[in-house]
C-alpha positions in Angstrom: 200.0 65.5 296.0 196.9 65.1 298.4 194.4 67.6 299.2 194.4 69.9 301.9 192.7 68.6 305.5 189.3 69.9 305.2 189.2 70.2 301.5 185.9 69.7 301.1 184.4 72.5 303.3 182.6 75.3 301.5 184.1 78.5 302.4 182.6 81.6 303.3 184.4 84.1 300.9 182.1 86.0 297.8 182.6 85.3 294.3 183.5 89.0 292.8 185.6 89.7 296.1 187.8 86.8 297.2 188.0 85.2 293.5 187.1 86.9 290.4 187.0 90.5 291.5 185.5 93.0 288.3 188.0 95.3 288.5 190.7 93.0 287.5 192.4 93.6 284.6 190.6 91.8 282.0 187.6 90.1 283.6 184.9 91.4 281.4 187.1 90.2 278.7 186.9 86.2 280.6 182.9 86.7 281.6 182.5 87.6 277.2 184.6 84.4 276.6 181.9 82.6 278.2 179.4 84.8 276.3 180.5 83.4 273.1 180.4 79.6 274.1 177.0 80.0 275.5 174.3 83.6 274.4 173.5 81.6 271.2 172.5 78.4 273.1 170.7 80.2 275.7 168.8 83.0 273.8 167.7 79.9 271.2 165.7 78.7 274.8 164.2 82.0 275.8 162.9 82.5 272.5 161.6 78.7 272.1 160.2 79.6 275.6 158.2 82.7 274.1 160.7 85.2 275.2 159.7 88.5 272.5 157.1 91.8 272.4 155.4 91.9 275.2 157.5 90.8 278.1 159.2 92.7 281.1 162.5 90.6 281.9 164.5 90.3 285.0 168.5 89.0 283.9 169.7 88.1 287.1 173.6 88.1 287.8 173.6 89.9 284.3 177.4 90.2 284.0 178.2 92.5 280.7 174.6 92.5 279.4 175.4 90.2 276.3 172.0 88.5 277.4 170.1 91.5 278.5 170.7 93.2 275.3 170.0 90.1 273.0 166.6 89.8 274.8 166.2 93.6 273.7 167.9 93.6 270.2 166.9 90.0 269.4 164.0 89.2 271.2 162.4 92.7 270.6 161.2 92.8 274.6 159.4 95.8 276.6 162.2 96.1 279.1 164.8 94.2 280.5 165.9 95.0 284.3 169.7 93.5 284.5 170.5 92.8 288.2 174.2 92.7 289.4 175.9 93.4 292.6 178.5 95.0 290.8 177.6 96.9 287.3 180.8 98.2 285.7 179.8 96.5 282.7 176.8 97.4 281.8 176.1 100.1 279.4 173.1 102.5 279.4 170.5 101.9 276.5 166.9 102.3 275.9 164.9 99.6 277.8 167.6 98.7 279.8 167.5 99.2 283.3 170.3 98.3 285.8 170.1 97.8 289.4 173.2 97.1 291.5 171.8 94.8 293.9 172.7 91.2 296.1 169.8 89.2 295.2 170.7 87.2 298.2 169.5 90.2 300.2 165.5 89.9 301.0 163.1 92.2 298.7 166.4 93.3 296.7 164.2 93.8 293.7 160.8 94.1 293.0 158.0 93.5 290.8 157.3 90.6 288.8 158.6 89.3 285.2 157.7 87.5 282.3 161.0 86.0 282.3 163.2 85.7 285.0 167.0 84.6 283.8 170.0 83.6 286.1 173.1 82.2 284.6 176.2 80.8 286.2 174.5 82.8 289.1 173.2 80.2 291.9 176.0 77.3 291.9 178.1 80.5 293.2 175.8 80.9 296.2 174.5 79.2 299.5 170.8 78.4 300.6 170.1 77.3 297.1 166.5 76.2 297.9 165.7 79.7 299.0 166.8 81.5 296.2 165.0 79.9 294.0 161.9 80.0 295.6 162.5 84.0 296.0 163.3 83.9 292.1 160.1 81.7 291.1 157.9 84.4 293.3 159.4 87.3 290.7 157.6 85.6 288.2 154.2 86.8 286.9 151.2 83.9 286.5 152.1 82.2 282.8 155.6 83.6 283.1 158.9 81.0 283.4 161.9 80.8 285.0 165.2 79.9 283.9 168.4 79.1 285.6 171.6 77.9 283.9 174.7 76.3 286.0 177.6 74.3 285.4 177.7 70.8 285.4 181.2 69.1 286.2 181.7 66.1 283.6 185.6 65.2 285.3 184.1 62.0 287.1 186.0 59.4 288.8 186.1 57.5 285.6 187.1 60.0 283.5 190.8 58.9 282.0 193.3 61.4 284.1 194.6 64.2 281.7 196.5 67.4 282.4 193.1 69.5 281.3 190.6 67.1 284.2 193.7 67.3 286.8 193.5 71.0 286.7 189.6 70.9 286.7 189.4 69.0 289.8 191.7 71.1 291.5 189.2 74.4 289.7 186.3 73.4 291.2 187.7 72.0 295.0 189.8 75.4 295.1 186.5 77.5 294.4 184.2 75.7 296.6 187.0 75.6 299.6 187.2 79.6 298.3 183.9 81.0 298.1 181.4 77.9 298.6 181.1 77.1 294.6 179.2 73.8 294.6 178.2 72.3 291.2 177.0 68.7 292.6 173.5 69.7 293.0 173.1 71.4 290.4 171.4 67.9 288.5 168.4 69.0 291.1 167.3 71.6 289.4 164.4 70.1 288.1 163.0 68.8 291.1 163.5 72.2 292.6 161.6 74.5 290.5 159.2 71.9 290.5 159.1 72.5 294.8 158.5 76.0 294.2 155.6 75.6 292.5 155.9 75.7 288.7 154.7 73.9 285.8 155.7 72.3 282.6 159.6 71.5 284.0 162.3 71.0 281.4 165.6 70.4 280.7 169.1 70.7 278.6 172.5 70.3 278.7 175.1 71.8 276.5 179.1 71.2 275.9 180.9 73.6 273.9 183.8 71.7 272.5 187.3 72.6 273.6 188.9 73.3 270.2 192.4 75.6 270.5 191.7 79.5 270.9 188.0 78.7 271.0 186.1 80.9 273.7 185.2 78.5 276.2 188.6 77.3 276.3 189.9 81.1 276.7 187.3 81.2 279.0 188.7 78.1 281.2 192.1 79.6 280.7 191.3 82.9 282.3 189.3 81.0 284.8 192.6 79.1 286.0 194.8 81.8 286.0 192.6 83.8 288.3 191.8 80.8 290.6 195.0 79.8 290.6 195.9 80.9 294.2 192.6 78.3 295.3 193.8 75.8 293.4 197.3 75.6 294.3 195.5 75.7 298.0 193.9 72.3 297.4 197.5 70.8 297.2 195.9 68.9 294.4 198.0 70.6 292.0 201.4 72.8 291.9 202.2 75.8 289.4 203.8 73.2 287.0 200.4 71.0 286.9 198.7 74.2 286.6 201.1 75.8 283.0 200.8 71.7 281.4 197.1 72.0 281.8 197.1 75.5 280.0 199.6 74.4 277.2 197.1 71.4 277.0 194.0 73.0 276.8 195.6 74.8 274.4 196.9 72.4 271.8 195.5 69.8 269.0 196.6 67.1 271.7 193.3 68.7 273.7 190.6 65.5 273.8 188.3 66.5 276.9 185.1 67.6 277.4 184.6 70.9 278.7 181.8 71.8 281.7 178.5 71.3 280.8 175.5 74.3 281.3 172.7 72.5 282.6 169.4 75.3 281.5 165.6 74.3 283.5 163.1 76.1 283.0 159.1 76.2 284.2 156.4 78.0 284.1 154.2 79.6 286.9 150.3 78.6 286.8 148.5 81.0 285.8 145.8 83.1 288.6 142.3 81.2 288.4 139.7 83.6 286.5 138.0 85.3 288.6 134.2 85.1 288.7 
């Protein structure tokens, strides 16, 4: 099979609309799937970063509030503000506020944060450079940013199995879908760094795909919703698509799942006044 003419175009559609919509039957149950593979990872940064009493949070793209809440329940925060243009799945608690918002719209929230969070949020959406910089002004003088995205480990010489022949075709399908583009996502660094903030740093981490383990229910669920953009690439066909699956799902499983790149940096703080 070859790929489609035009392959690697970004299309226009929105994730949440043309791929992944929330009020498909079991997608908070895929979005906690990823939860599980990666809160414990992440909250063990935002606390190493300071995260706790004290600090007004902004959870970007906040999904079913595992995060939010953890900043609130673990992290013992002020207030937590969990942003998402579609909010089904966040609950109401004390110090939780949610705002149904596209933070790709100008001014779609305001104030400034200790912390501001985005996970699995940005590789999702176009003008890259300018979100950030709009994030990195939401944070208060000594606050930090931190953005989490995928990293795709299926490289050119990664030995061809049915799990990296269906990941290919994931990630061509989404970005030919709704513009999903993970290849600059190694930039990070350098970017946060152009919008003005301090003390820059940086980790990866690979859940290992181990049967019935949540990220590979989570990259299950993924395929089978992305299946239509995948079988659009005409880099694979249903067949490729079900050996992957029973792959992914047996002891025969040897790949390395998606990385999630985290960066982080601070904002300077404001020169005392005299």
């Amino acid at each position: 099979m070859t790929a489609s003419p035009g392959g690697d175009a970004p299309g226009a559609g929105r994730y949440g609309e043309d791929v992944f919509p929330p009020e498909q039957a079991g997608e908070g149950e895929r979005i906690d799937f990823g939860a599980l593979a990666y809160d414990d990872i992440t909250m063990a940064r935002l606390r190493a970063l300071g995260a706790g009493p004290g600090w007004r949070c902004l959870d970007v793209g906040a999904g079913t509030g595992t995060v939010s809440r953890r900043l609130l329940d673990e992290g013992g925060v002020d207030g937590v503000l969990a942003v998402d243009r579609d909010v089904r799945f966040l609950g109401e608690r004390p110090g939780l506020d949610v705002l149904q918002a596209d933070i790709t719209a100008p001014h779609s929230v305001a104030g400034r944060f200790r912390l501001v969070h985005a996970r699995f949020v940005l590789m999702h959406l176009p003008e890259r450079d300018r979100l950030i910089a709009a994030l990195a002004e939401l944070v208060e003088p000594g606050g930090v940013l931190v953005l989490s995205d995928a990293v795709d480990l299926t490289s050119d010489r990664t030995p061809e199995t049915p799990y990296t022949i269906v990941m290919r075709a994931m990630w061509q399908g989404l970005r030919a879908t709704i513009g999903t583009d993970v290849s600059w996502v190694p930039s990070y660094p350098q970017l946060l760094r152009g919008a003005g903030l301090e003390a820059v740093g940086a980790e990866i981490h690979v859940p290992p795909l181990l049967p019935a383990s949540p990220i590979s229910r989570f990259w299950a669920d993924t395929w089978e919703r992305s299946r239509p953009a995948m079988l659009a690439t005409g880099l694979v066909d249903d067949a490729a698509v079900d050996a992957g699956l029973r792959y992914l799902a047996s002891d025969e499983c040897a790949a390395l799942s998606a990385g999630m790149l985290t960066v982080w940096g601070r904002k300077p703080e404001e020169p005392a006044s005299r």
